[in-house]
Steps between C-alpha positions, in 0.01 A plus 500: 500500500163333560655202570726605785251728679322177494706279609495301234855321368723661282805462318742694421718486147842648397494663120853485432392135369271618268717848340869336474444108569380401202373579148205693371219347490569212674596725839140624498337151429650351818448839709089419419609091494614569859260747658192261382701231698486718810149559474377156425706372859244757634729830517496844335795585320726807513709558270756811594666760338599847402337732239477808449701552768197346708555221732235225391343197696308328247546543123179498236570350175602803299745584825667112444568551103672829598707332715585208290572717176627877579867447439548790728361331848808472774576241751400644793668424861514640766716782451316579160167546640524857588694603151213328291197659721663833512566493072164361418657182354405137444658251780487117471544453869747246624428234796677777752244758340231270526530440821480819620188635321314152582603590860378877463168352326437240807589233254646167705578250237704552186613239235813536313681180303854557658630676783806747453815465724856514514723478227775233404790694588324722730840538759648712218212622294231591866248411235205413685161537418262770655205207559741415806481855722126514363364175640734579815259799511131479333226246629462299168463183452716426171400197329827384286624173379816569650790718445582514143776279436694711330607678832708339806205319663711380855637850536149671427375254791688607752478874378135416581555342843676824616226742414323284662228387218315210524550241234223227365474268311224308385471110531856413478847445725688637232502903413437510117708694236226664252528280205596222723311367816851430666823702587673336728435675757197361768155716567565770800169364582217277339134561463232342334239685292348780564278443795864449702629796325196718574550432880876550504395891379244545761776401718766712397272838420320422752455676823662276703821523305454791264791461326558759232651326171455304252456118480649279203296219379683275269226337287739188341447446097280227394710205428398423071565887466854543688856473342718302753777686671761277378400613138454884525783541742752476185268716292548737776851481527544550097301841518666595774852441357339749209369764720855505680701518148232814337552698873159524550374623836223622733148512389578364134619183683183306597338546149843433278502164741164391412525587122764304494379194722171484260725515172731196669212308553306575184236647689407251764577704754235757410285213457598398846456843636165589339392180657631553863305859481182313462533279791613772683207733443276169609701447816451913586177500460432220680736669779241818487216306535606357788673741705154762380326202665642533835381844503847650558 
């Protein structure tokens, strides 16, 4: 709080990472791994989330070990943020929920490690992520290292295109696919660092423009940490041929598609992924330092 009525930068993170991304205790040694990140780029922090049935910008450490260990915490959109405040109950917000509460908080920049999308098979399924309609909505900044590439990236592209959000990304032609810095698919539009991102906010919030959504900033994995597309696209394919064959649907897909893609590549990928979150939170950081700078 003393932060933004400064002025200072912040930045915003999702908790659905930390309650049903990964296991006890390791989830709460990154959430600290990755807030001290934040603040040594110069930032504060905010960690977000639901307890109590209390919206929460900002999490002490007794607040982050409830989140990482209560087996009872929900994933939180959207549409769940009224049925966990009105119940009292935990919520491990999602980057839809995040968004929204780092909007209502005066929170610009939040960092994420993939952005959610639409679905492989979307024309039959209309599976498409809520992140889409938020960032179409809710002036965020959402600092991602792509869409996850478990999800149709071309189709979530142009999904993004018609609602008219801006897409980033960050010193490179090519838009990158989370665990991958390529997709085959080129950058909407290229920046580099944070000083050009910074001035491409001030643009868009600004009063000149004042546009009123989000704006996607694809921050590519660093090259000794990625797993080449040409590698995890067949892991990808094999767990999807599995979710397909146990009928598995809605929002049980994402994490049965990640559990598997970790067991197919004995755990690289959330090596890979654990590493893309770091350079994420550095990139964000740096983002809110410099957009805080230009006094917008």
């Amino acid at each position: 709080r003393a932060a933004v009525e400064d002025g200072r930068p912040v930045v915003a993170l999702e908790s659905t990472i930390i309650s049903h991304g990964m296991p006890y205790p390791a989830n709460v040694a990154m959430a600290r791994e990755v807030e001290q990140i934040i603040r040594d780029a110069g930032a504060t922090p905010a960690t977000i989330a639901v307890l109590h049935g209390v919206p929460r910008i900002g999490l002490d450490a007794d607040s982050l070990e409830l989140l990482a260990s209560d087996p009872d915490v929900r994933k939180v959109s959207i549409r769940d943020l009224p049925y966990v405040v009105a119940r009292g109950e935990h919520g491990a917000t999602t980057v839809a929920s995040t968004m929204r509460l780092a909007a209502l908080a005066g929170i610009e920049v939040f960092v994420t490690g993939g952005l959610g999308g639409v679905h492989r098979g979307a024309s039959s399924s209309f599976d498409e992520s809520a992140d889409l309609t938020e960032l179409s909505m809710t002036d965020v900044c959402v600092v991602s290292a792509g869409v996850k590439s478990i999800l149709d990236i071309g189709l979530t592209l142009e999904r993004m295109e018609t609602l008219g959000i801006p897409v980033i990304v960050n010193g490179s032609d090519d838009f990158p696919s989370f665990y991958s810095r390529t997709s085959g698919f080129a950058a909407p539009r290229r920046l580099d660092g944070p000083d050009e991102i910074a001035r491409f906010l001030h643009a868009a919030w600004g009063p000149d423009l004042g546009l009123t959504c989000g704006v996607s900033v694809a921050n590519p994995i660093l090259t000794d940490d990625e797993i080449p597309a040409s590698e995890i696209t067949e892991v990808i394919e094999a767990a999807l041929a599995e979710l397909d064959a146990q009928g598995i649907a809605g929002q049980d897909v994402t994490p049965f598609l990640l559990g598997r893609v970790v067991d197919h590549t004995a755990g690289r990928s959330l090596t890979a992924n654990l590493a893309l979150v770091r350079n994420n939170a550095a990139v964000a950081a740096q983002i809110a330092v410099a957009f805080a700078a230009l006094g917008a």
